[in-house]
C-alpha positions as CSV (number, residue, x, y, z in Angstrom):
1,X,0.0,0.0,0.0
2,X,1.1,3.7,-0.6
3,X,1.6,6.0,1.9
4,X,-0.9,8.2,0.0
5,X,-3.6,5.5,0.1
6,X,-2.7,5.1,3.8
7,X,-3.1,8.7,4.5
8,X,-6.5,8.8,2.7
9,X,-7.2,5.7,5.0
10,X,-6.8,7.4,7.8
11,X,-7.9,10.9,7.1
12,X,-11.6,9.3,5.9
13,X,-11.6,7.6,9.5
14,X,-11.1,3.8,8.7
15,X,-10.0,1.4,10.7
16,X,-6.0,1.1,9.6
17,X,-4.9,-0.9,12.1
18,X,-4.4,-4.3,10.4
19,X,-1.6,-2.1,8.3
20,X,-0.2,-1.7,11.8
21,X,2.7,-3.7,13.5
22,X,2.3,-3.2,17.4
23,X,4.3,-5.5,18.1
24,X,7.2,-3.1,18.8
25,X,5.3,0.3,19.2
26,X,6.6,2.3,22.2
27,X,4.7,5.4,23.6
28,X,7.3,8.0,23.8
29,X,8.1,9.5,27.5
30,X,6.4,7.0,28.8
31,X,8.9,5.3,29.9
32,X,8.8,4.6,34.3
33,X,11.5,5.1,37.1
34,X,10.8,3.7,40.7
35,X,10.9,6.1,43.2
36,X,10.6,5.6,46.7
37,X,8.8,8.3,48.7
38,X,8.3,7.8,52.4
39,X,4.9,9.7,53.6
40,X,3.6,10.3,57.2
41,X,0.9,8.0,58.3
42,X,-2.0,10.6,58.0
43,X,-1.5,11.0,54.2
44,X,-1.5,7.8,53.3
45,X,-4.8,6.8,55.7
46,X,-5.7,9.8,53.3
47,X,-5.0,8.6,50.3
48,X,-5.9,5.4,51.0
49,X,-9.8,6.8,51.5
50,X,-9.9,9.0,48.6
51,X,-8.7,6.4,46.1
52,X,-11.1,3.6,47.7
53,X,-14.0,6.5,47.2
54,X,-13.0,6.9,43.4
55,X,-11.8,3.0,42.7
56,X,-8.2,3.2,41.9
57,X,-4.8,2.2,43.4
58,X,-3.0,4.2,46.2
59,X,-0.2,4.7,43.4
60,X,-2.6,5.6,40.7
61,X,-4.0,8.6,42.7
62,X,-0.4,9.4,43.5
63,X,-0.1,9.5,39.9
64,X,-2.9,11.9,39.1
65,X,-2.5,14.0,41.6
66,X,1.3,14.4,40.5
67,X,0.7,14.9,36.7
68,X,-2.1,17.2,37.7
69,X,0.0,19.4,39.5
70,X,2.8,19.4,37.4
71,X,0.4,20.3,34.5
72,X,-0.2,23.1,36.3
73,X,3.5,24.2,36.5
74,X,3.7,24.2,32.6
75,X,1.4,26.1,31.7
């Protein structure tokens, strides 16, 4: 196939994904480092009860919260 035709493809909407290897597709800066953060007892109790309220992980809330704030740092 043409990269024109797969342009067209893709630009009308169609599905294009069995033209697709993701087999070896990375997402870019997605890449993760473990860090360890100690907290006090209180905040985690704290976190623990928000993220049971909303349905996520302890880390995943850590993780919003993080991005969120960082967001705001950027802009």
């Amino acid at each position: 196939m043409k990269a024109s035709e797969f342009d067209k493809k893709f630009d009308n909407g169609e599905d294009i994904s069995e033209f697709l290897d993701f087999s070896k597709s990375e997402r870019p800066g997605q890449n993760q480092k473990r860090v360890n953060v100690d907290f006090p007892v209180w905040m985690i109790n704290l976190m623990d009860k928000e993220a049971r309220r909303i349905g996520v992980t302890r880390q995943s809330i850590i993780k919003v919260w993080i991005a969120q704030k960082l967001k705001e740092l950027v802009v």
